[in-house]
C-alpha positions, 0 to 999 in steps of 0.5 A: 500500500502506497503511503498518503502522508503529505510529507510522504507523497513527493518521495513516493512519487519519485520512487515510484516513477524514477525507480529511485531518487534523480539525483541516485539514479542520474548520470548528470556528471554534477550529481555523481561527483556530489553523491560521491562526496557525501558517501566519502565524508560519511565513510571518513567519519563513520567507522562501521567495520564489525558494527551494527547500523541503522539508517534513519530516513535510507530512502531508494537504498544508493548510499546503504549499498555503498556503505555495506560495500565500502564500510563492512558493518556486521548488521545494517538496517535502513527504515524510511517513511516512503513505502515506494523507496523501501521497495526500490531499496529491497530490489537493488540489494541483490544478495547482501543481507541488508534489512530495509523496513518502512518507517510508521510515525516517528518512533524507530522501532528497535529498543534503546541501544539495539545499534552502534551507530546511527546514521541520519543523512539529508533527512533533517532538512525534509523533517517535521520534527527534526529533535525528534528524530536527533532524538530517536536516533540517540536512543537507539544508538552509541553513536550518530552520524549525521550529514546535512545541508549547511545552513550557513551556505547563502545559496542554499537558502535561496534555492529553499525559497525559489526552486520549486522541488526544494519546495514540495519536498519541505526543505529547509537548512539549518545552521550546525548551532541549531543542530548540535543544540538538538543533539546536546537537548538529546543527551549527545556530545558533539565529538567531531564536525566538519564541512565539505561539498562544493559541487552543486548537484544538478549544474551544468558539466562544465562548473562541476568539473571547476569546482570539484577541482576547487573543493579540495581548497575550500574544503581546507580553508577556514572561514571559506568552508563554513559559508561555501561548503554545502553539507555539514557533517557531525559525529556525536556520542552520549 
């Protein structure tokens, strides 16, 4: 049964109609390179070798093959609200024992510390009630991983207000103060950040191929990250 949640429906749609979300299942050079880094800065901060994981919000299932691949975890289980990204996540699995399960309401369904670590990637922005979720994600697990657009990129706050998918699909950034207040009113401490991505997803081949030959130095530049970096990364503990 296909979910009639508001906040479900647009990820439902593109599930259903792309078999996967555009910017996992595109060839477009600016996409590929984006969703790259963001599995690298995930990988580079996350340690699940021998770990059991749980991904919050794993829609279509991209980034949990690659970090079953890549990370080696014991156990990794994805749930997502979109019944139609489950089922695309279970059909692109193949023989990995990957468990993917559809998310109802907003409590996770697992006992408090079932996980090592817990992994929240691009769902804040799309959440009702983002401490909500920081804070599900601190019960079930030792450990959170978390990646986020940055809400102190300029540009990133007009796309919210002007394009229209990032309208529909409820998005809206936060600041990395705003986000480690949540997990410190969660129990959590804040054990290491960063910030990286400087390809836009989506731009034309010719300026992601300039700015991914830029974002190593923005990347390392103090001051310059914080405001042209479009994702923020944290690792918290309890």
């Amino acid at each position: 049964m296909t979910d009639t949640r508001p906040g479900v429906d647009p990820f439902n749609t593109d599930a259903a109609a792309g078999d996967g979300y555009v910017y996992t299942t595109t060839s477009q050079l600016s996409s590929r390179l984006a969703v790259a880094r963001q599995q690298d800065l995930i990988l580079a901060m996350a340690h699940f070798k021998g770990k059991s994981v749980l991904d919050i919000g794993c829609g279509d299932g991209y980034y949990t093959l690659g970090y079953w691949d890549r990370g080696h975890p014991s156990r990794y289980v994805g749930v997502d609200p979109a019944s139609n990204a489950i089922k695309v996540a279970q059909g692109k699995k193949g023989d990995r024992p990957i468990e993917y399960r559809v998310l109802e309401g907003k409590r996770v369904p697992f006992d408090d510390a079932s996980f090592d670590i817990a992994v929240i990637q691009g769902v804040l922005h799309h959440a009702d009630d983002p401490q909500e979720t920081i804070r599900e994600a601190l019960r079930v697990a030792r450990e959170l991983v978390m990646l986020e657009p940055n809400g102190l990129n300029p540009g990133l706050k007009v796309i919210e207000k002007l394009s229209p998918y990032h309208r529909e699909h409820n998005e809206r950034s936060y600041s990395p103060r705003q986000l480690r207040t949540w997990v410190e009113n969660a129990g959590g401490h804040v054990a290491e950040e960063r910030f990286g991505l400087f390809v836009p997803m989506f731009s034309p081949a010719w300026l992601a191929t300039v700015m991914k030959a830029l974002e190593p130095a923005v990347e390392a530049t103090p001051g310059l990250r914080a405001i042209g970096c479009s994702v923020y990364v944290m690792r918290a503990t309890h």
